[in-house]
KEBATI-571383 format. One record per residue: x, y, z of N, C-alpha, C in turn; chain; residue number from 1. Coordinates in steps of 0.02 Angstrom, whole numbers, padded with zeros to 5 digits, always signed. Example, Ala and Ser with C-alpha at 12.3 -4.5 7.8 and 13.67 -1.06 7.14 Angstrom:
BEGIN
ATOM    n.x    n.y    n.z   ca.x   ca.y   ca.z    c.x    c.y    c.z ch   i
ATOM +00660 -00284 +00390 +00615 -00225 +00390 +00660 -00165 +00390  A   1
ATOM +00642 -00112 +00354 +00684 -00053 +00357 +00645 +00002 +00394  A   2
//
This chain:
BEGIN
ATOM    n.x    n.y    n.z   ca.x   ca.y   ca.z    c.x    c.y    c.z ch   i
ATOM +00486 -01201 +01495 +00445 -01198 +01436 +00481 -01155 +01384  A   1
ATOM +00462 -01164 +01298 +00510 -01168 +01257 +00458 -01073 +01229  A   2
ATOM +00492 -01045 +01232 +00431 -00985 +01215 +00467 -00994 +01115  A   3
ATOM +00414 -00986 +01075 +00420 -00978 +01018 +00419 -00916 +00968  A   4
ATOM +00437 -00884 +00940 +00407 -00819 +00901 +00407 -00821 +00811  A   5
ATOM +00356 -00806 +00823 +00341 -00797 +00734 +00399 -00779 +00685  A   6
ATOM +00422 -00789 +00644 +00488 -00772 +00593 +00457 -00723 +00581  A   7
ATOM +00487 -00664 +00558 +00478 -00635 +00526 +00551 -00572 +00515  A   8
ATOM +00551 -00585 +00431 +00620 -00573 +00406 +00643 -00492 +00424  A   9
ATOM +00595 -00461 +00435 +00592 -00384 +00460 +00654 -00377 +00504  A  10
ATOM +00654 -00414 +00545 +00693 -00428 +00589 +00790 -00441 +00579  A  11
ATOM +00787 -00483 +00510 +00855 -00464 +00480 +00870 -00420 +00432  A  12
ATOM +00824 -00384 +00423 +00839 -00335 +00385 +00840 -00264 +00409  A  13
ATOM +00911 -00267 +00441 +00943 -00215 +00474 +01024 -00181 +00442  A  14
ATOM +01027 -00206 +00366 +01087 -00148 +00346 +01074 -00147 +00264  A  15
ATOM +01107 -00124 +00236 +01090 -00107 +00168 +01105 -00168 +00120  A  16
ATOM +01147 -00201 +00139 +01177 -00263 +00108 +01118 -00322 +00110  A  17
ATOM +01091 -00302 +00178 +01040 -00385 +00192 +00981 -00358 +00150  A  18
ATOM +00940 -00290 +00133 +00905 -00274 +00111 +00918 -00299 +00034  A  19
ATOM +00938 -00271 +00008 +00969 -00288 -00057 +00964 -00360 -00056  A  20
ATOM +01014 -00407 -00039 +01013 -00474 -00032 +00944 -00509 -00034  A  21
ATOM +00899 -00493 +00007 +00821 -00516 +00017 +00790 -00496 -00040  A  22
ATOM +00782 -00447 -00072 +00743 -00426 -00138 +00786 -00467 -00189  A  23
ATOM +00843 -00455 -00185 +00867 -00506 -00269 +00836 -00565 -00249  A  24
ATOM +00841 -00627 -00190 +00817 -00683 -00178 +00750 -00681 -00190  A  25
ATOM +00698 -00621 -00174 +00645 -00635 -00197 +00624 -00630 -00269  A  26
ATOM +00658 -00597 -00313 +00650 -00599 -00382 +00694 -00666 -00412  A  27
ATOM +00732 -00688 -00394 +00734 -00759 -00399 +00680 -00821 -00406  A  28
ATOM +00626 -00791 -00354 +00592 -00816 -00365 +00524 -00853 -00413  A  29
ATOM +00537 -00776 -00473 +00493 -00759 -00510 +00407 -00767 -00485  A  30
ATOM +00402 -00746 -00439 +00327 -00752 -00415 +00328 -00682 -00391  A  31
ATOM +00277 -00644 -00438 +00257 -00559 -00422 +00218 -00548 -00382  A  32
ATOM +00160 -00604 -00316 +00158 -00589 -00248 +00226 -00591 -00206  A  33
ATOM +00254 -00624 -00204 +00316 -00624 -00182 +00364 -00585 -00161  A  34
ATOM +00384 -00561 -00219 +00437 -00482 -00217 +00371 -00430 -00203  A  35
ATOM +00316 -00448 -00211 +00276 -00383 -00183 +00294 -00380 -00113  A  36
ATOM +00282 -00421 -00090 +00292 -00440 -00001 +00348 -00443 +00009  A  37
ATOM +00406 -00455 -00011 +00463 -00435 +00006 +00493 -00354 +00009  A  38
ATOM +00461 -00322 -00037 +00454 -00250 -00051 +00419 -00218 +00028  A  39
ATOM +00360 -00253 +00030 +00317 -00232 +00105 +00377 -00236 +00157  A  40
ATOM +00427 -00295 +00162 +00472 -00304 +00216 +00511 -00256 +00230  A  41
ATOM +00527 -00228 +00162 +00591 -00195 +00141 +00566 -00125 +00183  A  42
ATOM +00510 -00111 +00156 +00471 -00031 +00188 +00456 -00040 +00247  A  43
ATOM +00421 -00116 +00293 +00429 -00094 +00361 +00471 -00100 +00407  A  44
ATOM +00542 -00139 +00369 +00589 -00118 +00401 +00632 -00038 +00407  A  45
ATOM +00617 -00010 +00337 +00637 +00049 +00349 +00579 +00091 +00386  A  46
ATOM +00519 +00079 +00397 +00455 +00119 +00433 +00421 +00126 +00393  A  47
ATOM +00358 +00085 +00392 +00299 +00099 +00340 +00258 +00170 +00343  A  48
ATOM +00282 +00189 +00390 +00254 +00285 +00373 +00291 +00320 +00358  A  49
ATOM +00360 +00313 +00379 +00407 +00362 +00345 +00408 +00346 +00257  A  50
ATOM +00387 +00263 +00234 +00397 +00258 +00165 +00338 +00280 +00145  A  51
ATOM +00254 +00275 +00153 +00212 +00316 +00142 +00217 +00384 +00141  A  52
ATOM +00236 +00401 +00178 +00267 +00480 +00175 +00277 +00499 +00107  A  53
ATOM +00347 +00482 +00128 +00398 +00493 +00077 +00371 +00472 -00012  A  54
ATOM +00348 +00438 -00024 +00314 +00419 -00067 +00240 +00454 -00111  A  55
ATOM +00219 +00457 -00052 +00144 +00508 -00058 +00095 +00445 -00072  A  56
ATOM +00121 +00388 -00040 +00061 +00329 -00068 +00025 +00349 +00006  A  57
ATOM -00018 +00333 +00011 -00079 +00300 +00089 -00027 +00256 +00118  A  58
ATOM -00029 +00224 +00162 -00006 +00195 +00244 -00029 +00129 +00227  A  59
ATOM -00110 +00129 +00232 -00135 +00073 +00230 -00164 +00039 +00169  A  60
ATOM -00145 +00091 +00122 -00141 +00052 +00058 -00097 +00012 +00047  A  61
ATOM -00033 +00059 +00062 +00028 +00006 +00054 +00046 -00057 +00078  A  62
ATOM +00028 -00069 +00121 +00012 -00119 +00194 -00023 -00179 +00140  A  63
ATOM -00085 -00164 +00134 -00118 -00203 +00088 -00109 -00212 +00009  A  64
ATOM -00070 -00171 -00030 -00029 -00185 -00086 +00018 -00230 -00065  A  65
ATOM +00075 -00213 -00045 +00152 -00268 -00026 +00124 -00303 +00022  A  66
ATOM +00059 -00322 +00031 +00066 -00400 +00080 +00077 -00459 +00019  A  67
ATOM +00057 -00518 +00050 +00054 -00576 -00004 -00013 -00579 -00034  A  68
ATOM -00055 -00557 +00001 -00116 -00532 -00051 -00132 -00498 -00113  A  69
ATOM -00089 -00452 -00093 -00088 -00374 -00117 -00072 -00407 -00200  A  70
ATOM -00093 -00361 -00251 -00069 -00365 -00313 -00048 -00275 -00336  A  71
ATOM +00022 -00245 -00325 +00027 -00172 -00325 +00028 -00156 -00396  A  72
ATOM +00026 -00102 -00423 +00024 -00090 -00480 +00099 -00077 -00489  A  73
ATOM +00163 -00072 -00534 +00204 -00069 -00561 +00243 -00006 -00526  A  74
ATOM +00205 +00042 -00538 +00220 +00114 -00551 +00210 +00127 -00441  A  75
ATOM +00192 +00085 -00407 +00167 +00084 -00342 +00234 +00059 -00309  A  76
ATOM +00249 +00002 -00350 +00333 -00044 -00336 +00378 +00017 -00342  A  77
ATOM +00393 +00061 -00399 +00439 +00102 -00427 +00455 +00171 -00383  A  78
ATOM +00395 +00178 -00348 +00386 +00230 -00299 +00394 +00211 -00231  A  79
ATOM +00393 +00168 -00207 +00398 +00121 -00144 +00503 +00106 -00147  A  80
ATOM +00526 +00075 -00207 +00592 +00066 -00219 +00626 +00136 -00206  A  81
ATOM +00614 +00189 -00286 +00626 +00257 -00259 +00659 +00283 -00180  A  82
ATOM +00592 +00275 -00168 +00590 +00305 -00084 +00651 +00243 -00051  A  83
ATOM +00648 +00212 -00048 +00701 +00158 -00003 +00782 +00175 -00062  A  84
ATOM +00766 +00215 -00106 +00822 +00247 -00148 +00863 +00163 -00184  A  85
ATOM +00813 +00110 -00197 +00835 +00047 -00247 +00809 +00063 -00306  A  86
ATOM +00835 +00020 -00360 +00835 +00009 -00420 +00818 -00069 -00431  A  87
ATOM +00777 -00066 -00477 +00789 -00148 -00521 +00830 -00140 -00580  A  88
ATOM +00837 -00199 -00594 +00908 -00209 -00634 +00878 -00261 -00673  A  89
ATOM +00897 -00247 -00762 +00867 -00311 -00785 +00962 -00332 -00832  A  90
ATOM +00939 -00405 -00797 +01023 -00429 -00819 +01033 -00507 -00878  A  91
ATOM +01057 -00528 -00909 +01078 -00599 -00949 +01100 -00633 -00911  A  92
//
């Protein structure tokens, strides 16, 4: 029997290059649930409590901001990036 497991990208995002790589692809996308939830990936691959922490946001706010539900406020993204020590970049 064929055992199956859920994708989930958390899982390749294990060095600084693939991190990076996954957020530009999701702003590619231009869909702002999107890169929210890619942002969520980004933090529980680095540990969603060490980035709450570090941040001073709630745990389970954040959880429920950067899901695909979530709609975060701007300034929530900027502090979440911060802490994972990224930048956005606006380019031509």
């Amino acid at each position: 029997m064929v055992e199956l497991k859920t994708f989930d990208p958390v899982d390749f995002l294990d060095t600084d290059e693939a991190l990076i790589e996954y957020l530009n692809a999701a702003l590619e996308e231009r869909d702002p649930a999107f890169f929210a939830k890619a942002v969520g990936d980004v933090a529980r691959a680095k540990g969603m409590t060490a980035v709450a922490e570090a941040s001073g946001l709630g745990r389970q706010s954040l959880y429920r901001a950067l899901s695909s539900e979530g709609n975060p406020r701007l300034d929530t993204l900027f502090r979440v990036l911060d802490t994972l020590d990224l930048r956005l970049a606006v380019t031509r």
